[in-house]
N, C-alpha and C positions, 0 to 999 in steps of 0.2 A: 690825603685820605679824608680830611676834613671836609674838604673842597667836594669828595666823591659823594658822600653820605650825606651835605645839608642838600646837593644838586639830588641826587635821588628821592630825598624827601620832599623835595618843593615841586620835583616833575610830575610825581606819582598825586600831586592834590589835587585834580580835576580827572584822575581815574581809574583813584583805589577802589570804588564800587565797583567798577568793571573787573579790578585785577581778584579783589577779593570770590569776583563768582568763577574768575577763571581757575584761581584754588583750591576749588570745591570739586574740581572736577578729581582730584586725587585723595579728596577724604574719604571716601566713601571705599578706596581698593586698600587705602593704609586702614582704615577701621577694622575691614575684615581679615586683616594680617592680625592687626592687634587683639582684637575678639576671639581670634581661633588660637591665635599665641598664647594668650593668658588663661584660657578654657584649656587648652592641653595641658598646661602645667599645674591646675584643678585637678583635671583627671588624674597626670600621672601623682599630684600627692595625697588623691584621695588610694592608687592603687596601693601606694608604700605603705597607707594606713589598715588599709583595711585587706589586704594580699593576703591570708589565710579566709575571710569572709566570702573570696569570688569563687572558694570551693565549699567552705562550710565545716571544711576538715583537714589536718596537715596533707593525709595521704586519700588515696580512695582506691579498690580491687577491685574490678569486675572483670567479668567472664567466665571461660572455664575452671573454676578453680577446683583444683582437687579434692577431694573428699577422702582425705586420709592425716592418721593420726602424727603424720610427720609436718603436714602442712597445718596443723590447730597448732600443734607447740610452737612453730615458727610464728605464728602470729601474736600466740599469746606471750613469746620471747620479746616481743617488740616494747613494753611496757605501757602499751597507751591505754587510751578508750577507745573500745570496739563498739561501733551500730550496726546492725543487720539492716539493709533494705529492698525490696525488690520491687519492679518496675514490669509493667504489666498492661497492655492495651484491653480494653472490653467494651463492650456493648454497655452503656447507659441509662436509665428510665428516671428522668426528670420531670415529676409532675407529669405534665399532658407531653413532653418532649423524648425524644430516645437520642441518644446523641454517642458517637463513638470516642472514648477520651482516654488520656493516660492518666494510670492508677499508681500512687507511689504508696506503697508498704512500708511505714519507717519504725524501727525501733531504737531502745536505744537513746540516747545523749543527743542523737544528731538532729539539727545542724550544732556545733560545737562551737564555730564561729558566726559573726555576723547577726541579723535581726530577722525573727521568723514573727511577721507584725499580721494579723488576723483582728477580724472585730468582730465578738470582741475577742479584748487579747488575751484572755487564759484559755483559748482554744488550745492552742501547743499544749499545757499543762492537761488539758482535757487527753489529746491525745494521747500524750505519752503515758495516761492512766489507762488505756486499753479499752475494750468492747466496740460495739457498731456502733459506729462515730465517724465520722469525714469532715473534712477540711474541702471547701471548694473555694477556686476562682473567685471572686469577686465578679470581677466582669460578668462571668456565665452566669451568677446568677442574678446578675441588674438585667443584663438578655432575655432570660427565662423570667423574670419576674418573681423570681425566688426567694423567700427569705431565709432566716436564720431558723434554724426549729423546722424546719421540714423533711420531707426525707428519700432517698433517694435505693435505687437497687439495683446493686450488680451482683451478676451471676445467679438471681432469684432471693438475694441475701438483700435485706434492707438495714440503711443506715440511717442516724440522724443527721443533719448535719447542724454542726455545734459551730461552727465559723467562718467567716470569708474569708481567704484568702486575700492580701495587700498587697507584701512582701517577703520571697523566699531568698534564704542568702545566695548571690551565685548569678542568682537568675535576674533578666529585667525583666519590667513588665509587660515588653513585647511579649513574651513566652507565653502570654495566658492569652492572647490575642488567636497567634499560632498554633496554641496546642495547649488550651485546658486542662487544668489537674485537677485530682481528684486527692487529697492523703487521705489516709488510716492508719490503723496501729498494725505491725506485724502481725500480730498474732490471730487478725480478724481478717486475713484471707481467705475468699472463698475455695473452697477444698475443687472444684472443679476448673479442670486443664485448660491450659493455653500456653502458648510460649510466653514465657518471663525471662527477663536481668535482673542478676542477682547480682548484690554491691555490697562490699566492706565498707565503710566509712569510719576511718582512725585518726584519732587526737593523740599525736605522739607526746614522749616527753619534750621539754624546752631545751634540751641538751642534741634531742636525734638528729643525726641529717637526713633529710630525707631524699635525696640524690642517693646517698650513700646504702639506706635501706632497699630503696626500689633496688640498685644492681646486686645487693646481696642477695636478696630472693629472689631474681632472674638468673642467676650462678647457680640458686639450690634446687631453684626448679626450672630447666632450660628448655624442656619439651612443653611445660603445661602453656597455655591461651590463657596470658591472664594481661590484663590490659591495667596497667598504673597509670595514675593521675596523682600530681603533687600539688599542692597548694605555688608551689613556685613557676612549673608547667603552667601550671593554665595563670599564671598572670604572666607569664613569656608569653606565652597564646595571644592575650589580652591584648597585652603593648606593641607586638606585631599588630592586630587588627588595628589598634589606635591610631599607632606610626602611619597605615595607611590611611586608613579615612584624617587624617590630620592634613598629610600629605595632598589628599585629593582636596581639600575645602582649604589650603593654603595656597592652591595652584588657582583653586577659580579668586578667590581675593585678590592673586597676582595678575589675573586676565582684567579684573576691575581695576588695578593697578596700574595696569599698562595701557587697557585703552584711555581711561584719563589723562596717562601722562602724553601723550599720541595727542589729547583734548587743548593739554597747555601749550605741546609745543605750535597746535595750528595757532589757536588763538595769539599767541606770541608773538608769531612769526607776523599775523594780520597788526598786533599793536606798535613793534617796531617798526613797520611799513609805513604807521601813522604818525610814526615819529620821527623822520627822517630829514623835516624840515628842521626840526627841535636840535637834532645833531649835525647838522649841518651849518644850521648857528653858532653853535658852541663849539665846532670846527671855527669859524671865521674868529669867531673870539679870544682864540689861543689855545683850545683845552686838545690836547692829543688825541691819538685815535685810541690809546688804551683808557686813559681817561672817562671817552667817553662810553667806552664799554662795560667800562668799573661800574658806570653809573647806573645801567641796566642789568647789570650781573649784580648789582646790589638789591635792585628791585625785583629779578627772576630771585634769591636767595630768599628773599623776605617774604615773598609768596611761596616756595617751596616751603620753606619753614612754618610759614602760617598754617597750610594746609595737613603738613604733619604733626603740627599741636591739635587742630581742629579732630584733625582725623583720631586718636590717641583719646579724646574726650570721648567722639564719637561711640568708638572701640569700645571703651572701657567700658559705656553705657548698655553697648550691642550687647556687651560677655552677659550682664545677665540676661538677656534672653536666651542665650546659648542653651546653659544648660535645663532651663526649662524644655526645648528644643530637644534633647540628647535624655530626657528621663526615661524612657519608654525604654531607651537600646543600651543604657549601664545598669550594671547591677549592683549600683551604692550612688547615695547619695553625694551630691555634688555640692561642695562651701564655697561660698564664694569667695575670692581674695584674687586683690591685682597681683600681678608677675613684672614686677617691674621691667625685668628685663625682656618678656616678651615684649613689651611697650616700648621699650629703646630699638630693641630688634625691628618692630613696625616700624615705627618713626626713622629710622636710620635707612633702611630700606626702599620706604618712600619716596624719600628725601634724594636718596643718591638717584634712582631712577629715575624723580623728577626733574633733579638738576640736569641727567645727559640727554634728557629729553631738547629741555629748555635752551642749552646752551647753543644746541644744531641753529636754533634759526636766532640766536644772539649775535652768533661771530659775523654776521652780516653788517655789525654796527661799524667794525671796525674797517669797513670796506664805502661808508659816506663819506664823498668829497667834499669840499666845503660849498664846490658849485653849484650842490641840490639846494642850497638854500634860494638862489634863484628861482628854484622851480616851484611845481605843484607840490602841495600839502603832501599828495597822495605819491610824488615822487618814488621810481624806482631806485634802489640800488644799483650801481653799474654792475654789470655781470665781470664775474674774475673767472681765466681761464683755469685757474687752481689754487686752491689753500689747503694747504695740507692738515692745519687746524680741522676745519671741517671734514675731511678725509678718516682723520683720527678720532673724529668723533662717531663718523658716521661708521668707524669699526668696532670703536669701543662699545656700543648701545649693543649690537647682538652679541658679542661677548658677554655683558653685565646682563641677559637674560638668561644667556645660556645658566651663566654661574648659579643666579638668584635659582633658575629652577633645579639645579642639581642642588642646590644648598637644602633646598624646599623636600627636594623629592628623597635626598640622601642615598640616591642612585643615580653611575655616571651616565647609567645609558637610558633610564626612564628619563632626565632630565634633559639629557639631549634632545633625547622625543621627543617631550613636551615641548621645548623650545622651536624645534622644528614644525613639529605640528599647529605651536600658536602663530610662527610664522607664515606659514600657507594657507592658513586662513583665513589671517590678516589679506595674503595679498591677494586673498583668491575675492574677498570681500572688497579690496580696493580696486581689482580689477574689474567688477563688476560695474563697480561705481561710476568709473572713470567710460565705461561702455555704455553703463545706464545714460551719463552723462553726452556722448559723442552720438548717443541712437537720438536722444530728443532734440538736437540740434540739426542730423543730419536727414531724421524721416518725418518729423511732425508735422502731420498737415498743414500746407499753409491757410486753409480753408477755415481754421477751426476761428468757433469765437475768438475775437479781439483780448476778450479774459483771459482766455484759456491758453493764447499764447503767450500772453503776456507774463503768464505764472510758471507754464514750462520754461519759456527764454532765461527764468532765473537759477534754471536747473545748468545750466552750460556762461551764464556770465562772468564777465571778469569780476575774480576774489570769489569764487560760488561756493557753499560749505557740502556739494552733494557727498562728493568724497568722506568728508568727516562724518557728516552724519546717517551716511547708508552705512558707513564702517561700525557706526556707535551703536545705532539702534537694530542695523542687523542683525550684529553679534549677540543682542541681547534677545530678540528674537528668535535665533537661531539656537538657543542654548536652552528657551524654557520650551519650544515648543519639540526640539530633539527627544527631552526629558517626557512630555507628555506622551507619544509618539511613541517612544520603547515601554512606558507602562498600557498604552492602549493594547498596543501589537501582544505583548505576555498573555494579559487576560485575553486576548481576543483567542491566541491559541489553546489556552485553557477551556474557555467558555463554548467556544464554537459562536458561530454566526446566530445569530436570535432563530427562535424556530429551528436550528438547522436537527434536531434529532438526537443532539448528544444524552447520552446516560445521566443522570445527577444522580442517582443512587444504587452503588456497589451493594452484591453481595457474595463474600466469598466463603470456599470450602463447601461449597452446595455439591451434593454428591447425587447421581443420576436418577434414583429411586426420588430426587425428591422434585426435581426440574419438572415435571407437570403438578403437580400441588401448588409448587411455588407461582409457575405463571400465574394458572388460574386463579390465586390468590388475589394476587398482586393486579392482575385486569379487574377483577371486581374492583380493587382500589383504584382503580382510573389513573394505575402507573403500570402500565406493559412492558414488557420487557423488548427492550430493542437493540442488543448485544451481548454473545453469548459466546465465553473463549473457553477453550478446552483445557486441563491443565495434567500434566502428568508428568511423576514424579520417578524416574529412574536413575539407575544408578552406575558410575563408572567403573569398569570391569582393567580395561587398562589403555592406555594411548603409544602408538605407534607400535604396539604387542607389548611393552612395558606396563606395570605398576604403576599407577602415577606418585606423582612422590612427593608433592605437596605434606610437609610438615604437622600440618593440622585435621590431616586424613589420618595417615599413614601411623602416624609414631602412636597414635591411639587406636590401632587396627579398625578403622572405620572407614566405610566404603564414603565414595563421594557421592552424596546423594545433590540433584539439582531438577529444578521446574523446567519441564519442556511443552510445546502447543505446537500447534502448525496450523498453517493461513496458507493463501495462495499468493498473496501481495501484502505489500508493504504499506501499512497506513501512514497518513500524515504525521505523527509523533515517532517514526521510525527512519536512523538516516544509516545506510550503507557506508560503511571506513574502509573496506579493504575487500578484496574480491567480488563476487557477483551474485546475487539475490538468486534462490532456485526456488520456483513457487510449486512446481509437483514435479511427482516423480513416482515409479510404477510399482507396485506395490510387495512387491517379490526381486527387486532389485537387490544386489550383493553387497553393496556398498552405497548410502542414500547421503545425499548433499545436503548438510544441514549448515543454516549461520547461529554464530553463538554471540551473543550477547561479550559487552567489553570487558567486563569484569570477567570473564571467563581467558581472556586472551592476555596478549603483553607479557612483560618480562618477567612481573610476577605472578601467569594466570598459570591452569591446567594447560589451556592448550593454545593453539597458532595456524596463523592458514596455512592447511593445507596437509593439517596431522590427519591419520587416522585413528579411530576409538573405537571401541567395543562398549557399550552399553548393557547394563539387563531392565527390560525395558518391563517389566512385571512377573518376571520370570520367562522373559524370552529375549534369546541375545540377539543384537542388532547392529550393526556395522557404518560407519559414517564417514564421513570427510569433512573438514572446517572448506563451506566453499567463501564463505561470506564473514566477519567482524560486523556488526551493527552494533549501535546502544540508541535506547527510547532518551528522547530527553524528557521527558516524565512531565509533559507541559497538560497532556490529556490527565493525567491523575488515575490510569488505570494502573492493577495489579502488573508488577514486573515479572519475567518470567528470563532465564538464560539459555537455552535452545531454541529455535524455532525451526521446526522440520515442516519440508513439503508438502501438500497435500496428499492424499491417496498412499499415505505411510502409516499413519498411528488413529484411524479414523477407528479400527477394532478394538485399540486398548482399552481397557478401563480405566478413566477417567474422572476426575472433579471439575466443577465448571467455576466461574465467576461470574457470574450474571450481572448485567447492568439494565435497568430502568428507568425511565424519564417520568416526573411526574410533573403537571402541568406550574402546582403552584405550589406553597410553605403547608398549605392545610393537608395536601391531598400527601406531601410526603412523609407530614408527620403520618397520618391516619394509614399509612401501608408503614410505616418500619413500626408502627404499637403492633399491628394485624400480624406478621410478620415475626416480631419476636413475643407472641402470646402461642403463634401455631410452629415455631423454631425457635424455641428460647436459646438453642448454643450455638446459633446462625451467627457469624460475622458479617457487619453491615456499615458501611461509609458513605454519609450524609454529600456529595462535591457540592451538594445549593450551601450549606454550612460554609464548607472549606475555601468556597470560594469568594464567600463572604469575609473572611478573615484574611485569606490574601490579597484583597480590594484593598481591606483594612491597613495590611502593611506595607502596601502598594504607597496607598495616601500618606500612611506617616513620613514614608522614605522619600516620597516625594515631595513633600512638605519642607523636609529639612533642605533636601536640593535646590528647592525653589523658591528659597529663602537665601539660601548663597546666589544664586541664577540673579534674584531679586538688585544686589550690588551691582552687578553689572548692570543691567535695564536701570537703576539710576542714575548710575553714572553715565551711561548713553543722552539721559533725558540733561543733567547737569549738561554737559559736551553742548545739544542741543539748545540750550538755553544761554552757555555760554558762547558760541556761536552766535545765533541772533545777537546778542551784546554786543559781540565784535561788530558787526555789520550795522550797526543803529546810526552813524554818520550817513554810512552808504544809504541803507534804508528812507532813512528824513529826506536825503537829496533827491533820491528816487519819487517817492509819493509828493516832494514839491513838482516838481518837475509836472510827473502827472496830472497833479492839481492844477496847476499852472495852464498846462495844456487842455482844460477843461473834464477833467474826471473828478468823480462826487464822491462821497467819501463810502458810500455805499460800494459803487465799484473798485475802487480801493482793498476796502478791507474782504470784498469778493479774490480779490487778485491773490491779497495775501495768505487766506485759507484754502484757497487751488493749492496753491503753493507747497502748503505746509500738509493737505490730503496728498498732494503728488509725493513728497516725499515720503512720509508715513505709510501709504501704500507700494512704493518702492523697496523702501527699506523690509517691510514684513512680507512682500513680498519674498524678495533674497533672501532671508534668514528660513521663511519656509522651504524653501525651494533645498536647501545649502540642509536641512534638517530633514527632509525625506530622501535625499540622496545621501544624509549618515546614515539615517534608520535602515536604508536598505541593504550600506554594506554591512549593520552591523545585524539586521537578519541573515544575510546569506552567509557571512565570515564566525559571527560567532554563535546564534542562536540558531542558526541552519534552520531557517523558519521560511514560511513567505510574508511578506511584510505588508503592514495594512497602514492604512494612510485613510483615514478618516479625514472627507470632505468638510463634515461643520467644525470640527477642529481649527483646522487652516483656517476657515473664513474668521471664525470669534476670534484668531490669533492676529489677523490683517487687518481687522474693526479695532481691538485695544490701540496695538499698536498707533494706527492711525490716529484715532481718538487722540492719546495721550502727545503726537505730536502736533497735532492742534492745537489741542491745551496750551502746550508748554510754548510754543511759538505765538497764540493769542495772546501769553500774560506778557512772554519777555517783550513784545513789540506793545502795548500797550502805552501812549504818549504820543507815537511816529506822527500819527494822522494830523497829531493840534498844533505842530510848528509853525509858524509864520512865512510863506514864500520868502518875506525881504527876507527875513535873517540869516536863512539858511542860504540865500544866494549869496550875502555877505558872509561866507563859511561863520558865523558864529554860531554854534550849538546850545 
């Protein structure tokens, strides 16, 4: 053993530099193992701490609750602290802005838990003393230009506002991004209608269960709609959604993982190849064939192991960015502290990965004869028609990914996916490679520059790295530009095409007496109206001659009331589920084919294709048949509605509209929604240039955090790539003597070498684009039922980085080649 470890240390001194870069190619997938390991185990001890604060309160009611003196004693039997709150959408006047936002009513103690942080911070204390006073956003008002001391009015009611908004318990501060608050006191409600949610919020005793209270008052009250939330519920909530997103940013670390490890065993496979004379010496010398294995398996160990200390440093260093990263989407702050054992878990990980990587193209060692030492330096291996060794290696690697990703995913069958799916990709990427690789051999002009073939020829030479590195830098490619790619395509369906006429400004509950006032308003304002839906509101009489029997009708003697329109076609935010679309129908028909929206159908709807109903459609009965199931996928951001009946049926009802307008720019829409709610102050109105600004916003966060994981990968590609060149640097110096030799100048030279390395670079991001509009597309038609857009300057900026960056990284690693000596190098001394 003595004999194994000083012969491992003595081989390894003329090309630990090299071996050290080839270990680098696995820090960077153990890092993000270890960084999202030890970041989870943050979260979940920040959840165990703070699990009353993600609601603010043990318990929380809302809904219909009853209004009776048997349901006050039930609550005030509970012994807690009670807060009234209610929640309430309105129209907004901010300074020169009108903005539509949610109003929360709090009274009360609440929040009870957790930190309600405002600047400044006796704002809560302000509140909770009463009168016209608000609490806004922060955000909205660094937007607006807002300060502290100014004042704001809803529903014609003017308030001050006494505080920003920072931090509410519960909430991140995504939520003010997405959907702006507003607080007040209870009791400074404005008296004029709207729909509101009305909320309990209870601080039980330290004794209560609160599992056990929620089922005792769904026993006492089994008919009422009352909707509980527990301080325990939503942090189950919580560690579900964590579990996942941990899950998904453990999986991409694992893909940086594994193409590195894919990085070492090439480079390996290339170093013991160079070694061959070395072991074939130490064959003649006496040392065995395991011997001399030991002595490579001691230098593959020392480099795995390097790599997962390196990596585990790495890690530790990544975790704080993490949660900087992750402040926007928790809702409590994050302390920092390692998790040791997430840090073993990565490292261990790693480590074994790396070893069955590595080991595949070791056992070759033990197959040199002693008669290679006769030969060439660069001497093959005699081929063996089997070893079973390698056989068992080569089954045990997709086993041990299989495992890692169920282990990761803690699902047998998502981890099977994943395994499968990292598989086909891999081979659909190496497949490529290996075609990219036989087309430049088999079609490239012979005609072309002398350069130019001479930098393709390197794409198909003996030992060529195209395979490794279309594989590296594809994938990396293929993963940030998939990600840009599904956030273009969203907004593009939200937004519409530039120009194309969409609405940016809703207004709903306009009632017919006012739709000529309102245009001509609003045209003055140089925002016309340019879509205009019908909405009416009837009521279910009974389905299939039955009573419907829906629980939350019925047990309260209340008809089902729901929004019906009719169109004659189906717009682009509309996808057909089940039977067949009927655009008109005759007006005095006995029975009219209408489709109903999803939520209306399924196991737990009203109805199903192909029931009939009876409607009172304003006091007139109307007859129908489910011909059609649709649901909008609400990408356009228009009002929902769940019937939609044919044309030439309900054109005589009395009706309310929604109106939508386009205004050209941010000035002209301010100046129509001031116009607008001075000449309809109890007008409902939805800003989409606003809203769409905010989902840009959380577009970017989200993609930010993604493309920051994506990021590990594309370096450990560029590592792969750089370690690559490394390997090849013998080859390389022989090559440019050669050519030198031959009469080429060093200008040409290093012409050859950056064809080269743009051929590749444009290959590579090529394929990974190519391999990223053919996901986007199945994941428009398969899951967002869209049509999919593929933005041409996209692709190109993503084929130029790429490129670029494999230029770079193959300029620095080859830097030296050119200044070698002809003699020496023909005298093999390096």
């Amino acid at each position: 053993m003595t004999f194994v470890l000083k012969m491992a240390w003595r081989d390894s001194r003329a090309s630990r530099r090299r071996l050290l870069v080839f270990s680098f190619s696995i820090v960077l997938g153990i890092a993000a193992l270890v960084a999202i390991g030890s970041t989870s185990a943050n979260l979940q001890r920040a959840i165990d701490r703070e699990a009353n604060g993600l609601l603010g309160a043990d318990l929380v009611i809302s809904g219909g609750m009853p209004a009776t003196d048997d349901w006050q004693r039930a609550i005030d039997g509970l012994g807690g602290e009670v807060s009234r709150e209610r929640f309430f959408a309105s129209t907004v006047v901010l300074g020169e802005q009108v903005r539509r936002l949610q109003i929360r009513a709090i009274g009360g103690g609440y929040p009870f838990y957790g930190e309600f942080i405002t600047v400044p911070a006796d704002a809560p204390a302000q509140l909770k003393r009463g009168g016209n006073v608000a609490i806004v956003d922060e955000a909205l008002l660094d937007e607006l230009k807002m300060r502290v001391g100014g004042v704001l009015k809803i529903r014609d009611v003017e308030f001050k506002i006494i505080g920003a908004l920072v931090e509410f318990p519960g909430e991140p501060p995504i939520t003010a991004t997405f959907q702006p608050r507003v607080f007040i006191p209870f009791e400074a409600i404005p008296d004029k209608g709207g729909k509101t949610v009305n909320r309990l919020d209870i601080k039980l005793p330290p004794e209560a269960s609160q599992d056990g209270i929620v089922r005792s008052l769904k026993d006492r009250f089994p008919e009422a709609r009352i909707v509980f939330t527990t301080a325990q519920d939503r942090r189950r909530a919580f560690e579900t959604t964590l579990a996942n997103l941990d899950a998904f940013f453990r999986l991409v670390g694992f893909v940086a993982l594994f193409l590195g490890a894919i990085g070492v065993a090439s480079v390996v496979n290339v170093y013991i190849r160079q070694k061959i004379a070395t072991v074939a010496v130490l064959r003649c010398l006496g040392a065995s064939a395991r011997q001399s294995f030991a002595i490579y398996l001691v230098q593959g160990t020392a480099l795995g192991g390097f790599g997962a200390v390196l990596g585990a440093i790495v890690g530790i260093a990544g975790q704080a960015a993490l949660p900087t990263l992750l402040k926007d989407v928790v809702p409590f702050h994050l302390e920092f502290f390692i998790s040791w054992t997430a840090v073993a878990n990565g490292m261990a990980s790693g480590f074994v990965i790396c070893m069955l990587f590595t080991l595949l193209p070791l056992l070759a060692v033990r197959r040199v004869p002693p008669l290679a030492a006769l030969r060439s330096a660069l001497a093959e291996t005699e081929e063996v028609a089997f070893d079973p060794w390698r056989v068992a290696i080569a089954v045990l690697i997709p086993v041990a990914v299989a495992s890692f990703a169920i282990w990761q995913t803690h699902n047998l069958k998502f981890g099977i996916g994943y395994a499968a799916a990292l598989g086909a990709a891999f081979a659909i990427l190496a497949a490529t490679a290996k075609l990219v690789s036989w087309a430049a051999k088999r079609w490239f002009p012979r005609n072309a520059p002398y350069l130019v073939r001479q930098s393709v020829a390197n794409l198909y030479r003996p030992h060529n790295r195209t395979v490794l590195l279309l594989l590296s830098l594809g994938l990396g490619a293929f993963l940030c530009i998939a990600l840009y790619l599904a956030r273009t395509e969203l907004l593009f369906q939200i937004k519409g095409p530039e120009g194309g006429g969409r609405p940016n400004l809703w207004f709903q509950d306009v009632e017919a007496v006012q739709m000529d006032p309102l245009a001509s308003l609003l045209a003055k304002q140089g925002a016309p109206i340019v879509e205009k839906i019908p909405f009416i509101r009837i009521k279910l009489v009974s389905v299939n001659g039955k009573p419907p029997e829906r629980p939350w009708s019925q047990r309260f003697g209340k008809q089902v009331t729901v929004t019906a329109t009719y169109q004659n076609h189906l717009n682009d935010d509309q996808v057909t589920l089940e039977g067949k679309f009927v655009g008109r129908a005759q007006g005095g028909a006995a029975v009219v084919p209408v489709s109903i929206a999803r939520n209306l159908a399924g196991r737990n709807g009203l109805l199903k294709l192909g029931d009939e109903a009876e409607w009172d459609v304003q006091g007139v009965p109307m007859r129908t048949r489910v011909a059609a199931i649709f649901y909008s996928r609400g990408l356009r951001l228009t009002p929902p509605f769940e019937i939609l009946f044919p044309s030439g049926v309900l054109e005589g009802a009395p009706a309310y509209y929604q109106v939508g307008a386009r205004a050209a720019t941010k000035a002209i829409s301010t100046q129509a929604q001031r116009a607008v709610t001075a000449s309809f102050p109890a007008m409902r109105m939805f800003d989409l240039a606003a809203i769409l600004e905010v989902v840009d916003r959380v577009f970017n966060k989200i993609a930010f955090v993604v493309g920051f994981m994506a990021s590990f990968i594309v370096a450990t590609g560029v590592i792969m790539l750089a370690g690559a060149v490394l390997t090849g640097r013998f080859q390389r110096i022989r090559e440019t003597v050669l050519l030198r030799t031959l009469g080429a100048s060093r200008r040409q030279i290093l012409l050859i070498q950056a064809i080269e390395y743009a051929v590749l670079g444009v290959l590579a991001s090529s394929v990974g684009a190519i391999l990223a509009v053919g996901g986007n597309l199945l994941l428009a038609h398969l899951v967002f039922k869209i049509e999919p857009v593929t933005p041409p300057l996209l692709l190109v900026a993503a084929v130029a980085a790429v490129t670029a960056v494999t230029l770079l990284t193959g300029w620095i690693a080859n830097r030296g080649v050119i200044d070698h000596p002809p003699l020496a190098v023909l005298r093999q001394e390096t």
